[in-house]
N, C-alpha and C positions, 0 to 999 in steps of 0.2 A: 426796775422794771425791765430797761433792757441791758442784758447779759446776766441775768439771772437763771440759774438753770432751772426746770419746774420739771418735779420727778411725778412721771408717768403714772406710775403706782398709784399715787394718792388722788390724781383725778378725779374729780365727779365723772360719770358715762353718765349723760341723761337717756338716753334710749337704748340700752343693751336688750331689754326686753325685748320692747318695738321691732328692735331689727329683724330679732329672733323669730319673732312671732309672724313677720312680714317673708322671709324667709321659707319658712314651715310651709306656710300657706300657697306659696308657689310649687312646695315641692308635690303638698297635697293635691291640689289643682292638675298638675302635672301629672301625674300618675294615674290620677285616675282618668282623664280621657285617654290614655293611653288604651284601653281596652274598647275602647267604645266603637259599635258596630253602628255604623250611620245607613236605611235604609230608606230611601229614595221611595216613599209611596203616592209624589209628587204626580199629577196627574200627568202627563205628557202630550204635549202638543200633535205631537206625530199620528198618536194613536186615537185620537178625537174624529169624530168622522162616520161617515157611514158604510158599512162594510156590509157584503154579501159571498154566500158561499152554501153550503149542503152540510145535511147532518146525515147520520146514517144507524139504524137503529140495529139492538142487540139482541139477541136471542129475548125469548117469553112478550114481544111486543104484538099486537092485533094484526100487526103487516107479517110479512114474511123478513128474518132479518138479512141482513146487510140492503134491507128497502132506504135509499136516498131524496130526503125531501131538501125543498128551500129553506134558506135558514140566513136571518139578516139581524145587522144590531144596526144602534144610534149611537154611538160611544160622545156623551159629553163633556165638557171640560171639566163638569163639577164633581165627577166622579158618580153620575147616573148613568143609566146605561136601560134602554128601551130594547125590546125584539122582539121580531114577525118571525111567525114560523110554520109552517104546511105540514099536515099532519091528515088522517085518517080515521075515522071516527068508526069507533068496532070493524075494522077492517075494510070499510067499505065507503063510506062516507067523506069526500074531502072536506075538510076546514082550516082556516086560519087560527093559528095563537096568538096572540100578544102577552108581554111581559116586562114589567117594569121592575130597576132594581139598583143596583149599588156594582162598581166595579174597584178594583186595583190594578197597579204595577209594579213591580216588582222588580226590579232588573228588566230581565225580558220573560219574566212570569204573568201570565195577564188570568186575572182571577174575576168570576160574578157571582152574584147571588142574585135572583129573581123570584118575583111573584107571580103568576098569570094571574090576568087580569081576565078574561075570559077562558070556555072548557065547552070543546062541545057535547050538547046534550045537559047542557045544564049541572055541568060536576062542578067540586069542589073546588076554589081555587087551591092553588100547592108553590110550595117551593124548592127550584132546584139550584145548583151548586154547580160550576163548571170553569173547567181551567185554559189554557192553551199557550205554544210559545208564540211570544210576538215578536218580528222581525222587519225593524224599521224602513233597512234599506229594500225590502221587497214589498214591503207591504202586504206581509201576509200574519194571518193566526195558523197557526197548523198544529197538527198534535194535539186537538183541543178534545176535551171530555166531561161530558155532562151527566150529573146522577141527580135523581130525583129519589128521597128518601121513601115517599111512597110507592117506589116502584118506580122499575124501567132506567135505562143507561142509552145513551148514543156517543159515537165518536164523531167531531167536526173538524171544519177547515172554512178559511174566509179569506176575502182581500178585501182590500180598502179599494172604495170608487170614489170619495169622495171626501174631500173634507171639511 
């Protein structure tokens, strides 16, 4: 037993597999989140709040364009997103909107989708789509753009009053 030599060679390896297989599966692991694009659509505390600012409308609208109405959201934590907004009713007429809807972020890409909830004159509700950058340290939306597939575009801007 002892000072016996014991040659290598003939060995049992009870787990050569195992290792292998334990091995692979690291390298697999590894490589593949090697590629992996992680975005943050986490809602953000920052941008939770209520903001106010003007929207400004685009040629073919019932005003004359570059006309500047109010224009306000509720940005909640859950990723909802409420807005008021002044408008003109066949050119002549003031009203209020409202709109309920869904938002994201992106980086500093801040994205909605809304319903109106009300239309005056008794129209259709509809849905529009609207972007803008958001900039935490000012507290602003700016560069923000709004289409309505039935018609009509504005471009916006807002700041945070509140959170």
């Amino acid at each position: 037993m002892f000072g016996e030599k014991i040659n290598i060679a003939t060995m049992k390896k009870p787990f050569p597999r195992f290792g292998s297989f334990v091995l692979l599966y690291f390298i697999v692991l590894t490589l593949a989140n090697c590629n992996t694009t992680h975005i943050n659509k986490t809602p953000s505390k920052n941008i939770e709040g209520l903001w106010i600012g003007t929207y400004t409308v685009g040629e073919g609208e019932p005003v004359p364009a570059e006309t500047s109405f109010f224009f306000s959201f509720s940005i909640f934590p859950d990723g909802k997103l409420s807005y008021k907004s002044k408008g003109f009713y066949q050119g002549s007429k003031e009203y209020i909107t409202f709109a309920d809807g869904t938002w994201t972020l992106e980086g500093n890409k801040f994205s909605f989708k809304v319903t109106t909830v009300n239309i005056a004159g008794g129209g259709y509700q509809h849905t529009q789509y609207g972007t803008a950058n958001y900039n935490a340290p000012t507290g602003t939306l700016t560069n923000g753009a709004i289409s309505d597939p039935n018609g009509g575009n504005a471009i916006w801007k807002m700041n945070k009053v509140k959170s």
